[in-house]
Structures are given as C-alpha cells and as structure tokens.
C-alpha positions in Angstrom: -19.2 160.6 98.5 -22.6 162.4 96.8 -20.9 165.1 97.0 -17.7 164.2 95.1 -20.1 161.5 92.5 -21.8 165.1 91.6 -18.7 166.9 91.0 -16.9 166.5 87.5 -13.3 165.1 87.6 -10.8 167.6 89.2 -7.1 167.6 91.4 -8.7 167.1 95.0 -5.3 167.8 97.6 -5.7 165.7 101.1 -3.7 165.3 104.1 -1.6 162.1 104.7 -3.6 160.1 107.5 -4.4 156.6 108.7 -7.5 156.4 106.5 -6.5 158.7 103.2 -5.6 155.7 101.4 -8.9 154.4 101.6 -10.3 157.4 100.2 -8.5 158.3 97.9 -9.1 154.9 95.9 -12.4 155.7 96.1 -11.9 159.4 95.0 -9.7 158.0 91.8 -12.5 155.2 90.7 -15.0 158.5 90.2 -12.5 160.1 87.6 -10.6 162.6 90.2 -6.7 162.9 90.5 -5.8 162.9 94.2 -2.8 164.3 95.6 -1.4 163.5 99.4 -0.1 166.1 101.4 2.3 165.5 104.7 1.2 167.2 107.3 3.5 169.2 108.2 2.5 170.6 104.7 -1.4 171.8 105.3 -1.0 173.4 108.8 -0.2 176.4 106.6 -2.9 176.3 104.8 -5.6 175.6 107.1 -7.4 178.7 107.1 -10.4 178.6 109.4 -10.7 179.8 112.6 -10.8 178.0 115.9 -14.1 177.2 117.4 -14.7 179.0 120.3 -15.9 177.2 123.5 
C-alpha cells in the first residue's frame, strides 16, 4: 500500500480473484481507477518467465 499511497492517481488493471475486491476499495479511496480483469484475460499477458527449480 506505500507503494501505491506514493504513486499519483493512475488506471491500475488487476485480475478477478477471491480478495481483488478488497483491494481495489482500497486502491479507489487513494485516487486510482481500478479495472478487473477475468482470468482467462491476463494469462496472455503475463510476461515473466517461470522460475526454475
């Protein structure tokens, strides 16, 4: 939450989950527009690599 308190207002996009709700009440009381995402949405757009073992 630092983090975000420290950033001026912007569109933050997260993924539809049990807990997003939550957050994203939070996110909108410090000035940001949030924006869910389903899913089946993000998986293309998750672009880091695996970790390896």
């Amino acid at each position: 939450m630092v983090f975000f308190a420290n950033l001026s207002a912007c569109l933050i996009g997260m993924e539809a989950c049990g807990s997003v709700h939550h957050w994203a009440r939070k996110l909108q009381a410090l000035g940001h527009t949030v924006r869910l995402m389903a899913p089946q949405f993000v998986k293309p757009c998750v672009t880091t690599r695996p970790m390896r073992k």
